[in-house]
PyMOL Python script that loads the backbone (N, CA, C, O; Angstrom):
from pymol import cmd

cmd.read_pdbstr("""\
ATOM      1  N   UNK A   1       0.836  -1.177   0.000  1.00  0.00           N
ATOM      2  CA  UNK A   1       0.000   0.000   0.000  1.00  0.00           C
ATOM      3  C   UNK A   1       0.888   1.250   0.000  1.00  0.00           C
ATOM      4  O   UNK A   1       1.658   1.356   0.954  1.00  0.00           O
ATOM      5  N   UNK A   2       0.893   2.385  -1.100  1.00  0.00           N
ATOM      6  CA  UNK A   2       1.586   3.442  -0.898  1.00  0.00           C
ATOM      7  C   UNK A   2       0.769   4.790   0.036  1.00  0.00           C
ATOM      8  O   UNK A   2      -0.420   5.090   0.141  1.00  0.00           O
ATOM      9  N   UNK A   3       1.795   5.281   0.510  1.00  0.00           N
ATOM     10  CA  UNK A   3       1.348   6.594   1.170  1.00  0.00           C
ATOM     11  C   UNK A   3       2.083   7.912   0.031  1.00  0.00           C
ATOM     12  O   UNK A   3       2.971   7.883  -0.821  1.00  0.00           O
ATOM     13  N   UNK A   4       1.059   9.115   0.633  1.00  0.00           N
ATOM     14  CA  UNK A   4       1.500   9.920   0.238  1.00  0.00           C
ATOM     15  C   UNK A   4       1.151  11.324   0.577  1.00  0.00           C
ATOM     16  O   UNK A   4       0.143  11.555   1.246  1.00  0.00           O
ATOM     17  N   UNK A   5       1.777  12.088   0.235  1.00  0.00           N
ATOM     18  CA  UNK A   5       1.451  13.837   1.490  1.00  0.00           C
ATOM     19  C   UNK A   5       1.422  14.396   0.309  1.00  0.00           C
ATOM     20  O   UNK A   5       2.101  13.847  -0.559  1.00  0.00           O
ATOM     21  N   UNK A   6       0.769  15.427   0.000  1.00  0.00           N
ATOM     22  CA  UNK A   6       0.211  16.356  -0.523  1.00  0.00           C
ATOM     23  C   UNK A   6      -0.171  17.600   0.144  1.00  0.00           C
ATOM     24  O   UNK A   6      -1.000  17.974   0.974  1.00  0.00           O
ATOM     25  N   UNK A   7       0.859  18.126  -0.622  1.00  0.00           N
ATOM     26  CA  UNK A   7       1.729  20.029  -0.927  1.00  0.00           C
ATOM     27  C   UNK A   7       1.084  20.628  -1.486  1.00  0.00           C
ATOM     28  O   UNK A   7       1.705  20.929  -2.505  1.00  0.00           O
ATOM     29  N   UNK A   8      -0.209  21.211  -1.510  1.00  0.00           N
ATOM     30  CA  UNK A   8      -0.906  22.540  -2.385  1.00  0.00           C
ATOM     31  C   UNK A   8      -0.295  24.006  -1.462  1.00  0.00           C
ATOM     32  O   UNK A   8      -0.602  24.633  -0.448  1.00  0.00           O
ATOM     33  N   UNK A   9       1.170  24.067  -2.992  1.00  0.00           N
ATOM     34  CA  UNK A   9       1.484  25.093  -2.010  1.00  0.00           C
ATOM     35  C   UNK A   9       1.138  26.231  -3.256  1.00  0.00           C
ATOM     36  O   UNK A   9       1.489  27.360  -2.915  1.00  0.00           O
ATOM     37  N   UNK A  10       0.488  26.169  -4.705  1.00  0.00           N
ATOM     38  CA  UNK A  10       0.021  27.556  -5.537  1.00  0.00           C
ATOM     39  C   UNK A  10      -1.359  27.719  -5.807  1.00  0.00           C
ATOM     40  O   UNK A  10      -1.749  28.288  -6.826  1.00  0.00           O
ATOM     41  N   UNK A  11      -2.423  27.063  -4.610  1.00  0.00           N
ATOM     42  CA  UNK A  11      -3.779  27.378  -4.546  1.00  0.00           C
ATOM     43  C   UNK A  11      -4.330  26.044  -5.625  1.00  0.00           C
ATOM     44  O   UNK A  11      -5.521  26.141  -5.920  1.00  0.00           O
ATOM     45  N   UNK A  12      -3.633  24.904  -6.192  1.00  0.00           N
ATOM     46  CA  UNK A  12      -4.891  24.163  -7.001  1.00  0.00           C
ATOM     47  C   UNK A  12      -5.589  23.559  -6.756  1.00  0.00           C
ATOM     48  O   UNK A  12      -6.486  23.345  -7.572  1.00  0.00           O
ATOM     49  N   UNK A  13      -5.596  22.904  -5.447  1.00  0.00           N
ATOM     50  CA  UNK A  13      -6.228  22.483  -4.454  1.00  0.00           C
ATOM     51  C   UNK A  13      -7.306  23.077  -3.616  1.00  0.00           C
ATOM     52  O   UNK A  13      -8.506  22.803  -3.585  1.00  0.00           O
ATOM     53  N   UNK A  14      -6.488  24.112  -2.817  1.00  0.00           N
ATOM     54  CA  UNK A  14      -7.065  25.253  -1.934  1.00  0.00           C
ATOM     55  C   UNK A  14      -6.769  26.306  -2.140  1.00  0.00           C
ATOM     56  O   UNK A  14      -5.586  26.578  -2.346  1.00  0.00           O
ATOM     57  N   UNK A  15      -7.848  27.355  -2.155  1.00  0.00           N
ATOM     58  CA  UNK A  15      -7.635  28.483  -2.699  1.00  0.00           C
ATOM     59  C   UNK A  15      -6.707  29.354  -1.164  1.00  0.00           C
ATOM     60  O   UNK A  15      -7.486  29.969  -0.436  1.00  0.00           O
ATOM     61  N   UNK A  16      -5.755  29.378  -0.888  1.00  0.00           N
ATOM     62  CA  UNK A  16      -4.312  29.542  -0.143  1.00  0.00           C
ATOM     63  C   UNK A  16      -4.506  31.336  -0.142  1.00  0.00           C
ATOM     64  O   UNK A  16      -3.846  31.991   0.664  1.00  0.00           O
ATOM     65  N   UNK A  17      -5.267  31.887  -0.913  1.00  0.00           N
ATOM     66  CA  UNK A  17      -4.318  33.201  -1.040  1.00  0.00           C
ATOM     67  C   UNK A  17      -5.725  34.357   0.220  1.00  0.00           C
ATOM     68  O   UNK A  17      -5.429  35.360   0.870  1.00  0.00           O
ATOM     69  N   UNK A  18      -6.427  34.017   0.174  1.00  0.00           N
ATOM     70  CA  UNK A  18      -7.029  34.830   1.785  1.00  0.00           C
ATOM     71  C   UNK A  18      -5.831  34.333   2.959  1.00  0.00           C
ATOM     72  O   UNK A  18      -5.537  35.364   3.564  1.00  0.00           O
ATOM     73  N   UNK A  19      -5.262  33.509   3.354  1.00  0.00           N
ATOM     74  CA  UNK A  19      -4.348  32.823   4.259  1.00  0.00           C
ATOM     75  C   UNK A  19      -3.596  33.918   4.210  1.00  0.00           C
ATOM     76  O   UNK A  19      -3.577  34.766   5.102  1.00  0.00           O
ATOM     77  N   UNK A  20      -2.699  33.976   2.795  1.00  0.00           N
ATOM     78  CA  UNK A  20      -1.567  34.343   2.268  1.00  0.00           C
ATOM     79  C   UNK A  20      -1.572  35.841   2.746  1.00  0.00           C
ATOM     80  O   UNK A  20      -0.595  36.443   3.190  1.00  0.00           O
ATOM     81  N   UNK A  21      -3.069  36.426   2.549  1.00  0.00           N
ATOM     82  CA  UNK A  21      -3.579  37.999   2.489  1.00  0.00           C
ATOM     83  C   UNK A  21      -3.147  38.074   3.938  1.00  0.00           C
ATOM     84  O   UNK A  21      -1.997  38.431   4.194  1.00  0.00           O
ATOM     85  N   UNK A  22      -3.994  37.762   4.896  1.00  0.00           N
ATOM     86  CA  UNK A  22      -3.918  37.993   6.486  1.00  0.00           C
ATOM     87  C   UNK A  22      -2.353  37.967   6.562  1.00  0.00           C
ATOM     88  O   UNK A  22      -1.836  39.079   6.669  1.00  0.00           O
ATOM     89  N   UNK A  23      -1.566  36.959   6.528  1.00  0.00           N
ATOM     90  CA  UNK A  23      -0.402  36.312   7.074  1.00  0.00           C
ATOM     91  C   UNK A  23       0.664  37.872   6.864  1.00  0.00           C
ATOM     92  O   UNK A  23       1.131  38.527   7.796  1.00  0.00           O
ATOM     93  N   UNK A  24       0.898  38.266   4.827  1.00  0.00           N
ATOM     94  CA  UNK A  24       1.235  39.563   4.481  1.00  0.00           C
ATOM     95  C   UNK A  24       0.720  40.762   4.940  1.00  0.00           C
ATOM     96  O   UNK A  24       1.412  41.770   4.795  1.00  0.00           O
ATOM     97  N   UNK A  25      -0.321  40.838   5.446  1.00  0.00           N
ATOM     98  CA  UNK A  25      -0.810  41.970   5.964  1.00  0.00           C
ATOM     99  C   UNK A  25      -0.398  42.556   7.719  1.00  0.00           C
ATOM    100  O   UNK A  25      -0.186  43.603   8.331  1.00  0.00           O
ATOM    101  N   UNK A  26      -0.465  41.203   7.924  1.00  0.00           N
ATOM    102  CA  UNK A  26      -0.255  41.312  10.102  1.00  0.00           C
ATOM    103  C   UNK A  26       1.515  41.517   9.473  1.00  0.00           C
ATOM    104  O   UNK A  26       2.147  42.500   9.861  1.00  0.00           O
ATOM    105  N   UNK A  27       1.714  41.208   9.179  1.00  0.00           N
ATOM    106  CA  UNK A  27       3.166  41.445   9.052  1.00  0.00           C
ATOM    107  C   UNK A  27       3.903  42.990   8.698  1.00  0.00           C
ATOM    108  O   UNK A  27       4.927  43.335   9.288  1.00  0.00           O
ATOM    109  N   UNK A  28       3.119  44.004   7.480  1.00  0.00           N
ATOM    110  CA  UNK A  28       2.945  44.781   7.145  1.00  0.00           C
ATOM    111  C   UNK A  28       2.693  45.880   7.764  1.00  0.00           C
ATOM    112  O   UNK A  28       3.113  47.025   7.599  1.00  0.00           O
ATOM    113  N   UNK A  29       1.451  45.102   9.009  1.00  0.00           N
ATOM    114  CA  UNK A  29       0.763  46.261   9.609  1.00  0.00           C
ATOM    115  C   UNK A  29       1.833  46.546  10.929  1.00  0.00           C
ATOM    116  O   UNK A  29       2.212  47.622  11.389  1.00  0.00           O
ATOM    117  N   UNK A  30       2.086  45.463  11.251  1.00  0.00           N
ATOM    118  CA  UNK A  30       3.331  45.090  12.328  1.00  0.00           C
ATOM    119  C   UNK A  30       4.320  46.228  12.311  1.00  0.00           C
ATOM    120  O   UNK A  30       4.608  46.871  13.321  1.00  0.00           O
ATOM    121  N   UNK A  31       4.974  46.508  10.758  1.00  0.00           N
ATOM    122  CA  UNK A  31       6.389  47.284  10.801  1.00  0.00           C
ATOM    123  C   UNK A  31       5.730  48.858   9.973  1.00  0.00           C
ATOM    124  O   UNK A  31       6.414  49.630   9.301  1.00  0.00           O
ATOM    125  N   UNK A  32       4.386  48.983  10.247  1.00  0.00           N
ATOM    126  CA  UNK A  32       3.599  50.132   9.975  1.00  0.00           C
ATOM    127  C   UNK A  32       3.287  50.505   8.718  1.00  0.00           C
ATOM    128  O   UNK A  32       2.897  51.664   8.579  1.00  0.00           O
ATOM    129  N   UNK A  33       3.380  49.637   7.527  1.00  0.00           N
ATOM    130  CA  UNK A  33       3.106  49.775   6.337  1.00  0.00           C
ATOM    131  C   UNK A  33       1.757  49.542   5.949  1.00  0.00           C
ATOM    132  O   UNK A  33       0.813  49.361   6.718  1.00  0.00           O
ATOM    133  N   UNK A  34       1.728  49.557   4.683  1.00  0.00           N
ATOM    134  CA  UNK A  34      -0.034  49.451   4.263  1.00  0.00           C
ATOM    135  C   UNK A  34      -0.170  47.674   4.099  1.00  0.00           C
ATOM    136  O   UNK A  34       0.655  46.761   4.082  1.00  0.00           O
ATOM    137  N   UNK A  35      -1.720  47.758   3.990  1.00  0.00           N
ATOM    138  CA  UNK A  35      -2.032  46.752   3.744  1.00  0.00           C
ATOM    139  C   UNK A  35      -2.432  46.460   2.369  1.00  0.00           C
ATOM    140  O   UNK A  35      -2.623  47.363   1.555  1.00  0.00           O
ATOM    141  N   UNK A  36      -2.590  44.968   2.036  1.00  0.00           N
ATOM    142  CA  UNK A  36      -2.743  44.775   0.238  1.00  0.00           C
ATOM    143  C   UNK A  36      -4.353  44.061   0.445  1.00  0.00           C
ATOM    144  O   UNK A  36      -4.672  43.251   1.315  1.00  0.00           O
ATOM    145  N   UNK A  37      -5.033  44.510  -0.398  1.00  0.00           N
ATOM    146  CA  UNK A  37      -6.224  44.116  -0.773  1.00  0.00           C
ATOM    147  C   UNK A  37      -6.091  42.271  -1.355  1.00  0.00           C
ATOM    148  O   UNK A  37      -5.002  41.702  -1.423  1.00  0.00           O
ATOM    149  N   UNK A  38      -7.508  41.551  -1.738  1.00  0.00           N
ATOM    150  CA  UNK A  38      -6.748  40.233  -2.026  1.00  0.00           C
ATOM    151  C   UNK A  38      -6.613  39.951  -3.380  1.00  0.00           C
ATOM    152  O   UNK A  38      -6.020  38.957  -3.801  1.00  0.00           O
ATOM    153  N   UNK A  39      -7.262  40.979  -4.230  1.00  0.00           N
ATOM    154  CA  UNK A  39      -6.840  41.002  -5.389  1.00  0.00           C
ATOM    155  C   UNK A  39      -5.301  40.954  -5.910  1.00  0.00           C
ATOM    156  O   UNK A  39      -4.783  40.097  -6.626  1.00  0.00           O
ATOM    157  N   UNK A  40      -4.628  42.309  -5.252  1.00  0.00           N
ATOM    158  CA  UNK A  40      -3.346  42.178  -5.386  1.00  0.00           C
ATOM    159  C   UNK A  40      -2.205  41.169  -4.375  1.00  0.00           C
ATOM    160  O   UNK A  40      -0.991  41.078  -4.555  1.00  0.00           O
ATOM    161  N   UNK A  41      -2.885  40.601  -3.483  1.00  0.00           N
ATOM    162  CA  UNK A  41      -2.085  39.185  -2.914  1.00  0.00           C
ATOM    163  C   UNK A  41      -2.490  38.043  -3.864  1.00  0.00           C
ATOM    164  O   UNK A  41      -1.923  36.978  -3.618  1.00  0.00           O
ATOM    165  N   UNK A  42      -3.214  38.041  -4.733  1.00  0.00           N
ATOM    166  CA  UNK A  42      -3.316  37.078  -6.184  1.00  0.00           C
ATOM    167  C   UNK A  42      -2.222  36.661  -6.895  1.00  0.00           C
ATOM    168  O   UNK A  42      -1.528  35.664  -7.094  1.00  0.00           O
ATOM    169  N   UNK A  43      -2.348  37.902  -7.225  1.00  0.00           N
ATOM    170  CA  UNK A  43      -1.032  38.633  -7.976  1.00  0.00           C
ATOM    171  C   UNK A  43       0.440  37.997  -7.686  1.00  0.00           C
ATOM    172  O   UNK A  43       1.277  37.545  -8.468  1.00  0.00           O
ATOM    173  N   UNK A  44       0.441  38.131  -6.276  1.00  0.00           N
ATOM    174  CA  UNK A  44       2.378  38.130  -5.817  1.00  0.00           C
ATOM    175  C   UNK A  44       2.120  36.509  -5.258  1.00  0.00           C
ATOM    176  O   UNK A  44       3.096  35.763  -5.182  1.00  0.00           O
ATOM    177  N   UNK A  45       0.808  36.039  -4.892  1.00  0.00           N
ATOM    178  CA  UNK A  45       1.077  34.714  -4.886  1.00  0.00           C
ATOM    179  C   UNK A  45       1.879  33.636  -5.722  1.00  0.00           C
ATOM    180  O   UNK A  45       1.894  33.657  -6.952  1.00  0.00           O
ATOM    181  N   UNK A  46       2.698  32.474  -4.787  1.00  0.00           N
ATOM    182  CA  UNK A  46       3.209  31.245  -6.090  1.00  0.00           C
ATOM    183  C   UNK A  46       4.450  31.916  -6.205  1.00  0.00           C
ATOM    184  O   UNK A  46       5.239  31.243  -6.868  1.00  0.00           O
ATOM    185  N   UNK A  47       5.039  33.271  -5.704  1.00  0.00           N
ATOM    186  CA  UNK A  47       6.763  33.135  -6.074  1.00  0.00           C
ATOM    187  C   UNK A  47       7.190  33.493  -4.751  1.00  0.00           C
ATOM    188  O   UNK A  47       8.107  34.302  -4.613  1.00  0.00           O
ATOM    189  N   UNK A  48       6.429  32.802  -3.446  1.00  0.00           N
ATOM    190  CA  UNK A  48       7.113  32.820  -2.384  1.00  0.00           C
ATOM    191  C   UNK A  48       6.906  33.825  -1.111  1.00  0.00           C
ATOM    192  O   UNK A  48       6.218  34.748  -1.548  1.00  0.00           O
ATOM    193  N   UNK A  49       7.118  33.996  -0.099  1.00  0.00           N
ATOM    194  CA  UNK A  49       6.548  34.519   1.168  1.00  0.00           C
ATOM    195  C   UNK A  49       7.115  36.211   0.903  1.00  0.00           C
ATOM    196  O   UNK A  49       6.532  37.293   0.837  1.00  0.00           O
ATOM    197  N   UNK A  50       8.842  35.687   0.778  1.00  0.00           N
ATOM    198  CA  UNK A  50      10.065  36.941   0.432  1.00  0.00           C
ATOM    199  C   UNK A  50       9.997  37.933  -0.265  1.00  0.00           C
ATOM    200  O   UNK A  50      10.436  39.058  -0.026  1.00  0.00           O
ATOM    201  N   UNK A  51       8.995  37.259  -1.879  1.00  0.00           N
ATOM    202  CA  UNK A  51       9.262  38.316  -2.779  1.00  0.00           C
ATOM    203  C   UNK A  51       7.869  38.701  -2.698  1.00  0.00           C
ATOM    204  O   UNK A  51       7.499  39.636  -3.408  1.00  0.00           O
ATOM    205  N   UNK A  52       6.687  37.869  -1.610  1.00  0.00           N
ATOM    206  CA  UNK A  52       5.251  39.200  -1.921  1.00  0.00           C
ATOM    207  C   UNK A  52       6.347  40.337  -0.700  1.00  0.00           C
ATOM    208  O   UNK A  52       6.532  41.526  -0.962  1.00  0.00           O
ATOM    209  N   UNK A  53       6.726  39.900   0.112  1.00  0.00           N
ATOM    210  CA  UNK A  53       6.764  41.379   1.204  1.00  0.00           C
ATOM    211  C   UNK A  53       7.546  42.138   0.271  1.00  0.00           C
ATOM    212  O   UNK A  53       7.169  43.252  -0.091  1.00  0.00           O
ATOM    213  N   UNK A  54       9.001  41.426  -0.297  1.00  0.00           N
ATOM    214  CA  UNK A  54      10.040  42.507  -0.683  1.00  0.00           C
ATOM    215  C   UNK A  54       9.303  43.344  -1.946  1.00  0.00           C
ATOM    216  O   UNK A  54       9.840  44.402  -2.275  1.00  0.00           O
ATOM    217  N   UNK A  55       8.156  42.932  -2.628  1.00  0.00           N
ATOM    218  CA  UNK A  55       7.445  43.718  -3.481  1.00  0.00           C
ATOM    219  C   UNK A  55       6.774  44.765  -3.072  1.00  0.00           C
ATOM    220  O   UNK A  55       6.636  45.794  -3.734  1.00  0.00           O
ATOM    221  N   UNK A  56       6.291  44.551  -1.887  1.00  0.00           N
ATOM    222  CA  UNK A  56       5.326  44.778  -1.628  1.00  0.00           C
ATOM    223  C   UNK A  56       5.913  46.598  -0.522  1.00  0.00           C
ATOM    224  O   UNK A  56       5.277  47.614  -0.241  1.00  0.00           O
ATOM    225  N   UNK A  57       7.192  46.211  -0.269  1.00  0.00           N
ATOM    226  CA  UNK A  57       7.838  47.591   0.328  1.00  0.00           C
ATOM    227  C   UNK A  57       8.832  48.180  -0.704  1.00  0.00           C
ATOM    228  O   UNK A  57       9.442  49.213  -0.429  1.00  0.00           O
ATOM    229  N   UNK A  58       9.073  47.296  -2.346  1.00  0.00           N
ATOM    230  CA  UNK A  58       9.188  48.158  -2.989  1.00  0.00           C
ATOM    231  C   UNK A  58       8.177  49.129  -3.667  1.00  0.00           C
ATOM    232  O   UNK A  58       8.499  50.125  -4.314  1.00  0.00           O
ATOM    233  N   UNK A  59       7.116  48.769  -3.468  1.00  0.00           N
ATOM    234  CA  UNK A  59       5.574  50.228  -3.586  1.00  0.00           C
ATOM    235  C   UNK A  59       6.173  50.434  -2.866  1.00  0.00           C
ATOM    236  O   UNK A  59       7.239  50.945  -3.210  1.00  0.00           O
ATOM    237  N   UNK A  60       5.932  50.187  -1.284  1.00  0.00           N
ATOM    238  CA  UNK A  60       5.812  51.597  -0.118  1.00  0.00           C
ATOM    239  C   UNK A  60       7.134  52.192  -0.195  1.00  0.00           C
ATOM    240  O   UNK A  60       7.255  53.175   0.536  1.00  0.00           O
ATOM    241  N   UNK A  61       8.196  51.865  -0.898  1.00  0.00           N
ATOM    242  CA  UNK A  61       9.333  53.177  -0.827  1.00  0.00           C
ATOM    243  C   UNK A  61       9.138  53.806  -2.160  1.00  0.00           C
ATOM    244  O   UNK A  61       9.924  54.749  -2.243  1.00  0.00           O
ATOM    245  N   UNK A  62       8.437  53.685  -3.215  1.00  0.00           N
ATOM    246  CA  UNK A  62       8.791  54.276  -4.460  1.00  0.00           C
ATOM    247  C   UNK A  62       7.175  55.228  -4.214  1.00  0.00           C
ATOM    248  O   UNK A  62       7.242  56.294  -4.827  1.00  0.00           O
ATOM    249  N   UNK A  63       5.770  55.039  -3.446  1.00  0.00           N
ATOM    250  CA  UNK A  63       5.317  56.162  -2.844  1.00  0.00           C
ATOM    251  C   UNK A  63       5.611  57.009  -2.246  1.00  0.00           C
ATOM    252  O   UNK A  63       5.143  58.146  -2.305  1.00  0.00           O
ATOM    253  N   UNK A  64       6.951  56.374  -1.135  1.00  0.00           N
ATOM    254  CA  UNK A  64       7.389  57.258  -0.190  1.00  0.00           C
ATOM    255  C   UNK A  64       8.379  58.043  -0.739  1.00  0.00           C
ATOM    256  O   UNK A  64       8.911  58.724   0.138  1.00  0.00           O
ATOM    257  N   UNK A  65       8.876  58.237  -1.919  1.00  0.00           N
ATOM    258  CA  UNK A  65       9.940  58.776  -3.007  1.00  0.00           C
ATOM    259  C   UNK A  65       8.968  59.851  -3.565  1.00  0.00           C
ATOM    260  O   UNK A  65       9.195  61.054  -3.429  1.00  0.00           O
ATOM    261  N   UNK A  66       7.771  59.310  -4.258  1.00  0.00           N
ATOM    262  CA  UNK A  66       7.059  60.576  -4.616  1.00  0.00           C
ATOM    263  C   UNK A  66       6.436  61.005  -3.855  1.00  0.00           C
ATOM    264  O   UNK A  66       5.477  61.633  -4.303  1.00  0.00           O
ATOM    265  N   UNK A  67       6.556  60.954  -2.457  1.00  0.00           N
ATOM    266  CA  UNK A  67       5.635  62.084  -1.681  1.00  0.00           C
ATOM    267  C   UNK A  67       6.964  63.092  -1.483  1.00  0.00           C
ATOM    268  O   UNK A  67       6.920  64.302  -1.708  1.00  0.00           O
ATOM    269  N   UNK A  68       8.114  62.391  -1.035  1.00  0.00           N
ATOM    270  CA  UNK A  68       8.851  63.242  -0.978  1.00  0.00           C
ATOM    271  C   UNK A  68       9.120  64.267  -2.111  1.00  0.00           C
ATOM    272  O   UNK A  68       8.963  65.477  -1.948  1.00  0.00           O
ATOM    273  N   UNK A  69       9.565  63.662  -3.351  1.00  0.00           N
ATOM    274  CA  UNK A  69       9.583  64.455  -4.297  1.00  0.00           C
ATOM    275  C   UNK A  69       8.485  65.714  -4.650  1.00  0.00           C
ATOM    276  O   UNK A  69       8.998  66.740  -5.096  1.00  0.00           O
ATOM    277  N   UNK A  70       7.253  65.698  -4.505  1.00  0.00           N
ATOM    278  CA  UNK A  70       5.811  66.586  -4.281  1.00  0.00           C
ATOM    279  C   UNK A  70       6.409  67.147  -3.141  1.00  0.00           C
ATOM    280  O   UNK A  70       7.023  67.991  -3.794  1.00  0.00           O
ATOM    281  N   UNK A  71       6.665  67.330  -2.262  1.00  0.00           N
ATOM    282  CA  UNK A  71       6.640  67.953  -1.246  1.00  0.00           C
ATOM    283  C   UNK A  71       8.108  68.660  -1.062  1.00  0.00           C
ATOM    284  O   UNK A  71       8.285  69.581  -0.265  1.00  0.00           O
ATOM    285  N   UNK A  72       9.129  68.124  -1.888  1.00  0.00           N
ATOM    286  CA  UNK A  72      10.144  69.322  -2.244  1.00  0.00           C
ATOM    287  C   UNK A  72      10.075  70.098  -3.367  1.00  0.00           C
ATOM    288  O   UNK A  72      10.727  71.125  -3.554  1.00  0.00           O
ATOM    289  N   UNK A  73       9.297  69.613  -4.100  1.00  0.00           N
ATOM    290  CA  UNK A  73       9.183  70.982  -5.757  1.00  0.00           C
ATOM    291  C   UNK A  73       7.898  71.650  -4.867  1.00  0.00           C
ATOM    292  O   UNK A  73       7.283  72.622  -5.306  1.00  0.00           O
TER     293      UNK A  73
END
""", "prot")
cmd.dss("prot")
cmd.show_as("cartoon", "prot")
cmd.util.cbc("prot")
cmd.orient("prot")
């Protein structure tokens, strides 16, 4: 008789990415950044935990670039 474990780790199974939303968000809200709607945690789902956050604070510094920029011209 074989066994076997089963990994739905890009939603084909279970749709993973409300999980994914909360998990990126408490984390986000944690180090005072914004939060992502679950449309756009869709999106950054499937290439990993690292690259939704590290995406996800490259927005919040390239907003935080043009506020600055608006607010020095």
């Amino acid at each position: 008789m074989s066994k076997a474990i089963v990994f739905d780790l890009d939603g084909t199974l279970v749709d993973s990415a409300p999980d994914l939303m909360d998990a990126h968000n408490y984390v986000m809200q944690k180090f005072g950044y914004h939060q992502k709607p679950l449309t756009d945690i869709r999106h950054l789902a499937g290439r990993g935990a690292a690259n939704m956050i590290l995406s996800s604070l490259k927005e919040e510094e390239k907003k935080f670039d043009q506020n600055i920029h608006k607010k020095m011209t």
